[in-house]
N, C-alpha and C positions, 0 to 999 in steps of 0.2 A: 483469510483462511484458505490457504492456497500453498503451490510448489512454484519451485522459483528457481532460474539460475541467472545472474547477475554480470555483471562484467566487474571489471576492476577498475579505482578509481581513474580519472583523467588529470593530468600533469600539464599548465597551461604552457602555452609556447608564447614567445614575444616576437611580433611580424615587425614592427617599427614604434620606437620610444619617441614620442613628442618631445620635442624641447620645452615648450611653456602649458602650462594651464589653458586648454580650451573652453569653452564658452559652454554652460551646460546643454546647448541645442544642440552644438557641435559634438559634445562627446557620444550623446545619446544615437546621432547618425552616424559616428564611426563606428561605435560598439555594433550596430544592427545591419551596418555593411560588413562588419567582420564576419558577423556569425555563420554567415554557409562558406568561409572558409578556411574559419576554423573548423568547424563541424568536418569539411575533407580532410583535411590533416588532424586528425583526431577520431576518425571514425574506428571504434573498435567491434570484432568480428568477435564470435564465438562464443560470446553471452547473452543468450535471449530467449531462454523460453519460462516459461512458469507453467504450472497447469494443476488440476484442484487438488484439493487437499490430498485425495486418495488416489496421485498420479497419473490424470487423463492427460498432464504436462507431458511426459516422456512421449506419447503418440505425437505432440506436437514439436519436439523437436526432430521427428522428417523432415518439417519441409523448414526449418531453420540448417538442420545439418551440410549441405551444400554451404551455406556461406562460413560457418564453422570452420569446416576443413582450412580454408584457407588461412586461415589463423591459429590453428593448431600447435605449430610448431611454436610461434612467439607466444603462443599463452602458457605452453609449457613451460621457458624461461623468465616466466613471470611480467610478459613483457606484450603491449596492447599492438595490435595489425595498424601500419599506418598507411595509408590511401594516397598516393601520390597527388599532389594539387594540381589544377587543371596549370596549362602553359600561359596563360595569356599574362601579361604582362602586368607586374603587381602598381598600383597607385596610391597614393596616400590614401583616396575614398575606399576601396578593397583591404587597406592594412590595417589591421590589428594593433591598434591603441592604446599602450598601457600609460596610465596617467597616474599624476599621486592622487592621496585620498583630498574628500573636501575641506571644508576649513575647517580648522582647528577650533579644538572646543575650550573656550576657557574658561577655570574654578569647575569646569564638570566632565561625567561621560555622556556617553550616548545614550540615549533613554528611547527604549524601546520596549513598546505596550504587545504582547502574544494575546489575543483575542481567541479564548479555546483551549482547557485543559485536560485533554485528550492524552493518547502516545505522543502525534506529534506536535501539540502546545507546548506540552510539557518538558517533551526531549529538546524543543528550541530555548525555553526556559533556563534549562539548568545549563544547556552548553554555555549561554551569553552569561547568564550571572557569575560561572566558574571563571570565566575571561576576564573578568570585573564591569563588564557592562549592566548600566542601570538595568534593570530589568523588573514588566510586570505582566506578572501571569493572570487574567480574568478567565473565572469559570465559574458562572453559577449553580450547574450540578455537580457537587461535589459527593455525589453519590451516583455517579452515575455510572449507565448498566446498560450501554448500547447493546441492543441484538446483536451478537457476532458468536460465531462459529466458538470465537477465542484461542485457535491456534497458533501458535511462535515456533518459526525453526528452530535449530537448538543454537546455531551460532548467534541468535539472537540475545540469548542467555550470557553468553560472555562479552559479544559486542557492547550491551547497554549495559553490562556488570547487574544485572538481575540476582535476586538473592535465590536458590535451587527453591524453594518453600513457598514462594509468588507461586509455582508452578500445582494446580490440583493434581492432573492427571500426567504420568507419561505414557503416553499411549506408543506401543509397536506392535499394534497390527489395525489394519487399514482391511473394514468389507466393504468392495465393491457390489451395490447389488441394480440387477437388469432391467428393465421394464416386464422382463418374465420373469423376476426375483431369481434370475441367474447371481449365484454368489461367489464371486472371486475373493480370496484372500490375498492381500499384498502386504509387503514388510519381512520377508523372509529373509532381505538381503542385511538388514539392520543388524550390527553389531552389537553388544549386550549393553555397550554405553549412549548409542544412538537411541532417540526418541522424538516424537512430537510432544512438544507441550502444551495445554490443555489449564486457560488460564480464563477466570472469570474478569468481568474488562472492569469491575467495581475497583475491586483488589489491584489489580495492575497501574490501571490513570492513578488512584487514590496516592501508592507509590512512587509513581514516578513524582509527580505533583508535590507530595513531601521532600523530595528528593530537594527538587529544584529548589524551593522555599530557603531546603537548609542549604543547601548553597550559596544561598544571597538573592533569589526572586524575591520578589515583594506579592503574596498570593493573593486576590481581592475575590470574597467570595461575592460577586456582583455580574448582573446581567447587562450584555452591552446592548447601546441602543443605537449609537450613530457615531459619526464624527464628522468633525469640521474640515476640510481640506486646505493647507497652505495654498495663499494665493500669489507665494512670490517666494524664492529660493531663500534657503534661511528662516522660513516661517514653522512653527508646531503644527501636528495634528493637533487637533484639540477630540476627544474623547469621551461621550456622555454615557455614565451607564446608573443602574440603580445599584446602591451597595445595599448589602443585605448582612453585614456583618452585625446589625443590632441587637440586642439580648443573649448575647456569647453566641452569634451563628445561628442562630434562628430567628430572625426580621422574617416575618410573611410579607411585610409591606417594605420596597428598598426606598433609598435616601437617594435622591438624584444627585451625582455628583459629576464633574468633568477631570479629565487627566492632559497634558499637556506632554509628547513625547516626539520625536523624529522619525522614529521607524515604528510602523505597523506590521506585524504579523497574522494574517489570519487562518486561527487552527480551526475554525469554529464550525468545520461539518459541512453536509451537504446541503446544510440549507444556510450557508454561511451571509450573515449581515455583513460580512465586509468585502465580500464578493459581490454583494450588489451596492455597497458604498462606491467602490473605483470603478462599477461595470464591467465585472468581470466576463460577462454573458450567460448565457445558460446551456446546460450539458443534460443528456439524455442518463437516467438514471433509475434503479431498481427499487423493488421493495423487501425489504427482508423480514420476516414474522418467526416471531419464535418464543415457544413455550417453555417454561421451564417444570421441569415433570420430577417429583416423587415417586422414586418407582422402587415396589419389595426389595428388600435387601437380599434375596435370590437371584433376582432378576437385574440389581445393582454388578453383581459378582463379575457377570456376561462383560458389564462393561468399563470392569477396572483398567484396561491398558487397552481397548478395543475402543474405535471410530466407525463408524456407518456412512456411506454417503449412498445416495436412490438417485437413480433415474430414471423418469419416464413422465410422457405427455398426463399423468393422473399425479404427477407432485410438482412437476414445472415444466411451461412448455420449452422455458430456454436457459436452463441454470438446472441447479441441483437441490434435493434435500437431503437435510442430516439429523443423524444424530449422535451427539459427542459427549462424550463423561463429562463431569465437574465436580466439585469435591463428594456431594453426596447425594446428588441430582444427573440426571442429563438435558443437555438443553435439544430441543427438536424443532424443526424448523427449516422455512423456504423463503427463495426468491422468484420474483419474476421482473421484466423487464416490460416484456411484450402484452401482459395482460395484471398489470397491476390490482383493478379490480376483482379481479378472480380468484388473490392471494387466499383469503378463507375457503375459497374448494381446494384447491392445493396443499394446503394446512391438513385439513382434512382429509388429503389424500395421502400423506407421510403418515398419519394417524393410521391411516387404514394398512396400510402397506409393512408398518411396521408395529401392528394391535398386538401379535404374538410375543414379541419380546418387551413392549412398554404397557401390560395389559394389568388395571388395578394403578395405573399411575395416577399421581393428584397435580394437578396445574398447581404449583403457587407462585411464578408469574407470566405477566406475557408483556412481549417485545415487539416494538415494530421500529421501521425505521429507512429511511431513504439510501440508496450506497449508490454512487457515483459510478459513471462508464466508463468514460472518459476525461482527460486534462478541458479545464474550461479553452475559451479561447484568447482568454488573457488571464495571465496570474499573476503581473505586475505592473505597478504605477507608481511612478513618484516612489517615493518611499516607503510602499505598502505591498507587501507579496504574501501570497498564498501557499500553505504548505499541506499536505496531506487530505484528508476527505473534500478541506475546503479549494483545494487546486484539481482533486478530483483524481488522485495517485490509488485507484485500485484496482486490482486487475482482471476482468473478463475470464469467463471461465472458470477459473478458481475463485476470486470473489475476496483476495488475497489482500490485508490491507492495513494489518497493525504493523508489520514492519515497517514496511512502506512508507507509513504516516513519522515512525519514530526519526528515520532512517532520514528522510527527505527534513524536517525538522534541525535534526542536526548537519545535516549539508549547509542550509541555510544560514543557520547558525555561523558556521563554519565563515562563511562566506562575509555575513556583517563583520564580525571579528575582526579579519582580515583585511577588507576596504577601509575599515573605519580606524585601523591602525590599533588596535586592543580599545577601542572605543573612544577615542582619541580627536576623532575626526567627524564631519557631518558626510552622509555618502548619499547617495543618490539610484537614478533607475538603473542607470548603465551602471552603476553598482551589482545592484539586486541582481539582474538579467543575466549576471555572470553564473548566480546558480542557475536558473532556468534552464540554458545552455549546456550546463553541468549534465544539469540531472537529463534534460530531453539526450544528450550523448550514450546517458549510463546506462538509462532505463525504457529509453526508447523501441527498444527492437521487440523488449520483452512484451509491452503492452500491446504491440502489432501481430506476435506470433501468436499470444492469448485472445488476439480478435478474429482472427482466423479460421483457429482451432475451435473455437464457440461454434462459427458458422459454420464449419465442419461437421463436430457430430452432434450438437446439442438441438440439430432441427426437426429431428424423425425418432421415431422409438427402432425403427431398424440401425440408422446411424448409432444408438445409443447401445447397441448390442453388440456391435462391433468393435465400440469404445472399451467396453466392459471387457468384450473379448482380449482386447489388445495389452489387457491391463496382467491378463497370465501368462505374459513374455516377461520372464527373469530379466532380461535386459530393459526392457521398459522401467520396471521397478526398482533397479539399480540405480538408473542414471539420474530417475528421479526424484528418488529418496535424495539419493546424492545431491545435486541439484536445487530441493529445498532444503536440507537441511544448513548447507553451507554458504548456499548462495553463490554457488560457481561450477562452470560446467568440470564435471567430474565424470573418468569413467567410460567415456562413448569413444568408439572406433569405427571408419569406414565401413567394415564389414558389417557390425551390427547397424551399424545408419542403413546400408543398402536391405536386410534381412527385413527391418522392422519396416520399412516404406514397401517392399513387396507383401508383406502381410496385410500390411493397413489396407493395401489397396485389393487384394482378395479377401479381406472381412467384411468392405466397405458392399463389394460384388456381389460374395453373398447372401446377404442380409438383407441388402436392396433391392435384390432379385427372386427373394425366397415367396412365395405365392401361399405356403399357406402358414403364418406364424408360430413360434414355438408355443407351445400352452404357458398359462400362471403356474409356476412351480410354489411348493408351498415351503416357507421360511422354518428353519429347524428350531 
């Protein structure tokens, strides 16, 4: 639930063709002596920032803008900044290895289990079945209603071929409000076909998930419990989980069964069991809470195309609260990172902050739920990689994370595909690692400038005024609409880069230096 600008895909290069089949120890240390140099010949400039829903991004592309520039003119011709590689003299251990896929599968394809039906279970799902790869998708909530903002840019919409009607809300217009309920409005720059979407996460997974099914996934409504590890190349996962598919889909009680596959995915969240099957490590992560609220059908009206996002030390000390339409609800709600325990005063302080516009509302449910900081420190082993919540792909700041998930999913996808020869072949780590490398190229900067930017203005209720402030520059709001909606820097020129970084840093001056605070302004 965030703004975003992206770079454009990476197109591999071949540094040196092996003559024969290396040894799988061998490939795995040529692949990971490649990688920082492809990573130099490959580094693309000029896509990276994201920032929350309601544009705190555009403030954080300042201090991304310097590196931009130099890539400007090639992203103009559609064409990524390439990094000269350092001179030192190339070796077989430093080159870049492309080798064929692994052995050949015979009377089958490649059978590959998605632990997690989520965006990005489900988007891995339906790309590998579409390929002809075996494919099985496990998700035991099949109703499920993660806490999330539920915002989707719009290129989202056509990227994943979304039906317009998935969509509750279009929202275009975006309230900024202050720690003094200073209220900026944003979205004026939006076109009459431009909007935010505004998607309950039931209805979305539900979707995608059928999707995939009719594609040729095999759905298993079953929870997973572990699996077995190959103890020699050539060997299955083996797969334990309980199926619950008994009396049409309602078993309270599951049937222990095992699956047998080559490739593991796991979709399966922030609190992913197959993250701690391969040892994935552990990653520092938030909590998110949120209500879903009945509110008069007067007070519904306020928030037909209208978003809210709050800031301040009484709704979080280091993120944001909202509150977003949904078909005929809005959901309200926070995070924190820093004081997880405290999330119900926080709760209660969105509650308070915004009593005037949700006053007479009826809870009918509540949501809580873990959201990821950052990438684990491993999201691949053997044959088992981590996509989306469970690799830890969302963004800081913003809090930005259903694309992301679908997004990083079908990369992956993409990528099995590919090695495995249309499913063809058995593939391996230095397989997998190809997307890791992928995606840490793509999406890498983005998640650096959103860490920043956090620590930026989200530490002080004066930093958070200045945010607010920065959010009534036309230009902030352009770049960043722009920016999330598409997914690509859009829009920004030197001038306005130099304008808005001399402002930031005189809002930042005075706000931090203002000795007696604005008053609580009161909400209209």
């Amino acid at each position: 639930m965030g703004l975003t600008v992206s770079a454009s895909a990476l197109s591999p290069a071949t540094a040196f063709v092996a003559p024969t089949e290396p040894s799988p120890a061998l490939r795995r240390a040529q692949v990971g002596a490649a990688a920082p140099a492809e990573r130099a010949q490959h580094v693309e400039r000029g896509a990276s920032c994201t920032a929350p829903l309601a544009v705190g991004v555009a403030a954080g592309l300042v201090g991304a803008a310097a590196s931009r520039r130099s890539g400007r003119s090639a992203l103009a011709k559609g064409q990524g900044v390439t990094v000269r590689p350092h001179t030192t003299p190339r070796t077989l251990a430093s080159a870049r290895v492309v080798v064929c896929a692994g052995a050949p599968l015979e009377g089958r394809k490649l059978r590959v289990a998605v632990v997690g039906g989520g965006p990005a279970g489900a988007s891995t799902a339906d790309a590998l079945a579409q390929a002809g790869v075996e494919t099985y998708l496990i998700e035991r909530k099949l109703d499920n209603c993660k806490p999330c903002g539920g915002a989707i840019p719009l290129c989202m919409i056509d990227e994943f071929d979304l039906p317009k009607d998935i969509v509750d809300r279009q929202v275009r217009k975006m309230t900024m409000i202050s720690p003094t309920n200073k209220e900026v409005q944003i979205g004026q720059t939006l076109k009459d076909d431009e909007f935010i979407g505004m998607v309950r996460r039931e209805v979305l997974d539900d979707y995608m998930r059928q999707r995939a099914k009719k594609n040729g996934a095999t759905l298993i409504n079953g929870l997973f419990m572990g699996m077995t590890m190959p103890q020699q190349k050539g060997e299955s996962y083996v797969l334990t989980y309980n199926d619950y598919e008994g009396e049409d889909g309602n078993a309270r009680k599951g049937e222990k069964k095992t699956l047998e596959v080559d490739v593991v995915v796991g979709a399966d969240g922030a609190n992913s069991r197959v993250a701690k099957e391969i040892g994935a490590g552990d990653y520092e992560y938030a909590i998110a809470f949120q209500e879903r609220m009945k509110i008069p059908e007067n007070k519904m009206d306020y928030y037909k195309d209208r978003a809210e996002m709050y800031v301040g030390e009484d709704v979080s000390p280091d993120f944001y609260a909202w509150v977003f339409p949904k078909c005929d609800h809005v959901a309200v709600g926070t995070g924190t990172v820093i004081d997880k325990k405290g999330i119900q005063r926080y709760q209660q302080g969105i509650r308070d902050r915004a009593a005037v516009r949700i006053e007479g509302g009826e809870i009918i449910r509540v949501e809580a739920h873990p959201i990821p900081e950052h990438p684990r420190p491993w999201r691949v082993k053997d044959g088992a990689i981590l996509v989306g919540d469970a690799a830890g792909y969302v963004t800081k700041c913003s809090g930005e994370g259903i694309y992301f998930a679908a997004k990083s999913g079908r990369m992956c996808a993409a990528t099995i595909v590919k090695n495995s020869e249309q499913g063809t072949r058995l593939i391996d780590e230095a397989d997998l690692m190809e997307h890791i490398r992928e995606w840490d190229a793509k999406y890498g900067p983005t998640y650096l400038v959103l860490d920043l930017l956090q620590k930026v203005f989200y530490t002080s209720d004066a930093a958070r005024e200045s945010f607010v402030e920065l959010c009534e520059e036309e230009y902030v709001q352009k770049v960043t609409f722009d920016s999330y909606l598409y997914k690509t820097v859009q829009g920004n020129d030197p001038v306005g880069d130099m304008k808005l970084g001399w402002k930031t840093l005189s809002s930042l001056y005075k706000f931090n230096n203002q000795k007696t605070p604005d008053p609580m302004r009161t909400l209209a």
